[in-house]
C-alpha angles and dihedrals in degrees: 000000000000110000113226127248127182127237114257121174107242110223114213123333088118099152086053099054092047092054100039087048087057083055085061103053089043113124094228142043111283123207101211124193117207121187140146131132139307103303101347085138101266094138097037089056091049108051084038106050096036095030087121097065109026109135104164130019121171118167127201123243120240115244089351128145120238094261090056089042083046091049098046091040081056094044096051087056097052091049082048099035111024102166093062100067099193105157121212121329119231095214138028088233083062103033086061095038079066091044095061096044095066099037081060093053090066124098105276090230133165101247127080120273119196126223102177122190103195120197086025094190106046084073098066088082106175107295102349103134096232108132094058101042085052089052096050090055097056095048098054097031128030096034087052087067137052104211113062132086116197106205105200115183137183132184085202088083084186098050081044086060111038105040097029121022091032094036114156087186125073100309083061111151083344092115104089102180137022134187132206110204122193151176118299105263116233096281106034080055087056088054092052085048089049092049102056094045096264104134109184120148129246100270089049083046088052091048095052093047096051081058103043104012114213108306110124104217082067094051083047090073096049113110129219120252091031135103128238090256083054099045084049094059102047100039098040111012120037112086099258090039114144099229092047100105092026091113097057082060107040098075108033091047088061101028134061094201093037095162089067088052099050100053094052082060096053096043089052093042092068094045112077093183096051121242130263101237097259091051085039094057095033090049086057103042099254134152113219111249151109091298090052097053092041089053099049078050100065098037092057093042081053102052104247104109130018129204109229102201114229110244112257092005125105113257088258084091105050117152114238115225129183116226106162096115094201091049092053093042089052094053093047099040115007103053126077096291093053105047129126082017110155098207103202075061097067096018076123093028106128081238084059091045096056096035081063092045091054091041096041093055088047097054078052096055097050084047100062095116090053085049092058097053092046089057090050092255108112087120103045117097109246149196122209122205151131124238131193131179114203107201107240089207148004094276103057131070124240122201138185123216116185105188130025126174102195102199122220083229098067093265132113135200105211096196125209120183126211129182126205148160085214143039101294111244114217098215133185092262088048101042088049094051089051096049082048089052097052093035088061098039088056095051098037099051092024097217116164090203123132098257115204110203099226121195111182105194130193095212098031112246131288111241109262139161091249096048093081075066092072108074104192122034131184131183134202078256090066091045087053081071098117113200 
């Protein structure tokens, strides 16, 4: 018995569909991997686009032990299967040997039929044997078919990889695809708003996504008729907010040793300009170690922090950013500090400046693709990195450059990002600093390569006499480009 799903249009995620409906039309079984953070819409992609031809769907239970795992396995195939009245298995050997018995019982036809295990993980529970029955099932079972696609997907992105997609053990090289799902981008999070009636413009979308970055089950608690200060303060800072005690609950639901993870956050979310590995560990308290790097591992693998390389430097020395919005958020507004905070009251206040300063140059960085396109690079090969020269006296001039794209064809973008309520104004001061920037950059590293000066604006720029000096200009308009 097919259980019943209801349409629901799927907004964005184009790239996605395209590549789950080529599963489909594959002339042998697929193993597909699914994972991406807490709430980023996994589930949701999956039961929507292959709602048609589900015919099995079990999910783990978080922190749960095997019998629990055993009860709700056996509860999801008598929803699926009511006629077979099996009770609960009393091991997973024999909870996927029924399994198989009634998926055998369907009708062996040509067209793709979907078995989907959401949060994967939650299902190995110690010593429960469940990787392997599970492997055992899809070795003498679903490759000896064409026609089924077994959809497994994780929240726990590191746990995905490791034990799944990197598997040394029987599902060694099985899995055939894997997707990686993410937040919205900036745009893609202005077409869910749009869809569901929320008209802001693109500064108020920039705001909100500063905030909340682009998960959807976030945007699924804005409102219509508000702005994005308002949304902020209902959804995140008001006492009885949703999203409130959504931090307590972000970490340890991903991550077995939580606590590590959490301290690499805080420690990010005061530095603007990232950490280098050894001032990262030594900001949050951390010994190096095998728990450290594993950490920094899955937190990358997640989403929530990225490691910008140095330019000219090995990756060794990578620098650490945090670009999870809602973590930083949390750690400048929603923690003790912050609290009681009415946010339409700071919204000029010189701590709200430099928290959008912060936010703004992170959207950036999670938008360098979009940037490329908007400088007419898409098709350029590119490097991505961060560069920074400390003065080793008085006499020399350091500089700090957050974003390079270094082109395949002898060019460079050195990026600079400015945030604004307003037109930004080049002045004589800023215009100065930028020609210093790119002057030390070109002694220093001694590159003979053609530099392009880049300022990427919220607001665009007010016409001045210093702002012909800038040769390349993007706007927010130019980041709300969705792919």
């Amino acid at each position: 018995m097919r259980k019943q799903i209801p349409p629901e249009p799927i907004i964005a995620r184009l790239q996605e569909r395209i590549e789950l409906d080529r599963i489909l039309q594959s002339n042998s079984s697929e193993l597909l991997a699914v994972y991406g953070r807490r709430r980023v819409g996994k589930t949701f992609l999956i039961r929507q686009h292959y709602r048609d031809c589900l015919r099995f769907e079990a999910s783990g239970l978080n922190r749960s032990p095997l019998r629990q795992q055993l009860e709700s396995f056996g509860a999801s195939l008598g929803v699926w299967f009511p006629g077979s009245k099996r009770g609960i298995p009393s091991t997973w050997i024999e909870a996927f040997e029924w399994l198989q018995a009634e998926l055998a019982r369907l009708p062996n036809t040509k067209s793709k039929k979907v078995i989907f295990f959401d949060e994967f993980p939650w299902f190995d529970t110690p010593r429960s044997g469940f990787l392997p029955a599970f492997e055992w099932f899809w070795n003498t079972f679903a490759t000896r078919r064409t026609d089924w696609i077994v959809v497994i997907c994780g929240s726990a992105a590191a746990w995905m990889i490791r034990k799944v997609i990197q598997s040394k053990g029987g599902l060694h090289n099985r899995v055939t695809r894997r997707m990686r799902l993410l937040p919205f981008s900036i745009g893609q999070t202005k077409e869910y708003l749009e869809h569901r009636s929320i008209l802001l413009d693109n500064f108020q979308v920039a705001q909100l996504y500063m905030g909340i970055g682009g998960i959807p089950h976030y945007l699924n608690l804005v409102a219509p008729g508000l702005s994005a200060a308002q949304v902020l303060q209902d959804t995140c800072l008001r006492q009885t907010a949703p999203l409130r005690d959504e931090y307590q609950h972000l970490y340890s639901a991903l991550f077995d040793n939580h606590q590590l993870h959490e301290k690499i956050i805080a420690a990010l979310a005061k530095r603007q300009s990232g950490l280098q590995r050894d001032a990262l560990l030594e900001q949050a308290k951390i010994t190096s170690g095998g728990g450290a790097s594993t950490a920094l591992d899955e937190l990358i693998a997640a989403g929530f922090i990225v490691c910008m390389p140095t330019w000219g430097i090995r990756k060794k020395e990578c620098n650490y950013y945090l670009t999870d919005e809602f973590s930083h958020f949390y750690w400048t507004w929603m923690t003790e500090s912050g609290q009681g905070t009415n946010w339409s009251e700071i919204t000029h206040s010189r701590r709200w400046r430099s928290w959008c300063g912060y936010a703004f140059e992170s959207l950036c960085l999670k938008h360098i693709e979009t940037i490329k396109r908007a400088l007419g690079i898409a098709g350029v090969e590119t490097k991505v990195s961060s560069w920074r020269y400390h003065p080793k006296d008085s006499t020399e001039q350091g500089a700090q450059i957050d974003l390079i794209i270094d082109r395949a064809d002898r060019c460079m973008h050195l990026c600079e990002m400015k945030f604004s309520e307003n037109p930004y104004a080049v002045d004589k001061q800023t215009a100065m600093e930028l020609g210093i920037k790119q002057k030390v950059f070109q002694l220093r590293e001694k590159t003979n390569k053609t530099l392009f000066t880049t300022l990427i604006t919220a607001n665009g720029l007010k016409p001045t006499a210093y702002e012909q000096q800038i040769p390349c200009k993007l706007t927010l308009d130019d980041l709300m480009d969705s792919p």
